[in-house]
N, C-alpha and C positions, 0 to 999 in steps of 0.2 A: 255137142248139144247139152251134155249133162254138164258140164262144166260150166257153163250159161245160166242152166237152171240154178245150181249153187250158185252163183255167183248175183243174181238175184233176189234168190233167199234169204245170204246175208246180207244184201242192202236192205231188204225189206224188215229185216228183223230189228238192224239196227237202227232206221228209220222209227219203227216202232218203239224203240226204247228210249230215242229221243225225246219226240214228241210227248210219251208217258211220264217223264221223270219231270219233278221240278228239280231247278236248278239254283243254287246261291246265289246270291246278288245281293246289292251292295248299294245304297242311294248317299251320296253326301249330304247332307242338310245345312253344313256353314258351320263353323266354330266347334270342331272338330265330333259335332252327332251326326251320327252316320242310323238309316233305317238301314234294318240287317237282317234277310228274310232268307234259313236255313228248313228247307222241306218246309213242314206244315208248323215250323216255330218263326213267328216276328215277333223283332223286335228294336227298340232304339237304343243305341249303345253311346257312350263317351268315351271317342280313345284320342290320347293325347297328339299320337303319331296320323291320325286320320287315315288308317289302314285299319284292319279286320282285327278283330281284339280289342277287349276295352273293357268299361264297366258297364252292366248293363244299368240303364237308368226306367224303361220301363220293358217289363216283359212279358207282357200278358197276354199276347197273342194279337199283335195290332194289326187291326182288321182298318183302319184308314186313318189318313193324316197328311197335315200339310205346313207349308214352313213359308216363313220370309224371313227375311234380316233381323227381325228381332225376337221373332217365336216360333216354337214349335206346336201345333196342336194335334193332338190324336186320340184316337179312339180306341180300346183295348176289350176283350174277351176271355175272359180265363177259362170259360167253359166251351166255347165258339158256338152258344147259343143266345138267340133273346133274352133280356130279362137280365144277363148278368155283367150288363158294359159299364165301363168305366171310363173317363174321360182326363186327359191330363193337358195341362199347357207347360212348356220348358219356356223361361227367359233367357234369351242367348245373351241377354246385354250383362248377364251374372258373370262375370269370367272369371274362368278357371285357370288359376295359376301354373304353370309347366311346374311337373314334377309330383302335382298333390296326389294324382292314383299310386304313388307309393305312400304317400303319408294318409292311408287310408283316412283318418278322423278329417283330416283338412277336406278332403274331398266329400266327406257326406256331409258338412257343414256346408260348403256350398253349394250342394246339390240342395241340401233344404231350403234354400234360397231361391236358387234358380227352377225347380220344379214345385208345380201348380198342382195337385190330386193325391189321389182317386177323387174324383168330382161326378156328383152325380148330374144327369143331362140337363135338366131345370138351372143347378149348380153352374154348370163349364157355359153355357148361355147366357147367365147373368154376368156371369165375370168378363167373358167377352165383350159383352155390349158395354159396361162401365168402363171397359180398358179400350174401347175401341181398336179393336183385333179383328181385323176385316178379312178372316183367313175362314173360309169354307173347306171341310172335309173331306178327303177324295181317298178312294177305295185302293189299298193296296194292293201288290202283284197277288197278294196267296192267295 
């Protein structure tokens, strides 16, 4: 019988550690950005290989965002309160030459191109509507 009860225990323990922990995870978004949410850090990264690593392009703790074929929109937090969001859009149609995250200057050169912020929400509203970006925001896993 005691060996039942142990045996119990540690399901139940480990059950609890489960369910308590976040976990990594990994969203592809198209043309090699990936949303990359580690514990209580999100974030959108650009890796050439479309696996875990990369540059991060926004990092601010993105609390939601959403994607089609040609952009990326999201919403960021630095402090993960009110009052201090930022707002960015990615153009995927920018492309990214194989090879430029080692020629780091190539690479921020077109990232200034192909990302849109810190935009404030008045700001990422107006540009949407002019650009016709018909992508609503949706709440990430953190």
């Amino acid at each position: 019988m005691k060996i039942k009860k142990n045996k119990v225990v540690g399901i139940m323990i480990i059950m609890l550690f489960s369910f308590s922990c976040k976990f990594y995870s990994d969203k592809n978004l198209g043309n090699n950005y990936l949303f990359w949410e580690d514990g209580n850090q999100s974030e959108i990264i650009y890796s050439e290989n479309g696996e875990n690593g990369g540059f991060t392009i926004i990092d601010a703790n993105v609390s939601q965002y959403n994607f089609n074929n040609k952009y990326i929109i999201a919403k960021s937090n630095w402090l993960k309160n009110k009052g201090n969001e930022t707002y960015w859009i990615i153009d995927k149609s920018i492309i990214i030459k194989k090879d430029t995250l080692k020629k780091g200057l190539l690479f921020e050169q077109a990232m200034k191109k192909a990302l849109i912020g810190p935009l404030t929400k008045d700001s990422f509203n107006l540009f949407m509507k002019t650009h016709n970006i018909n992508l609503k925001l949706k709440k990430a896993i953190n």
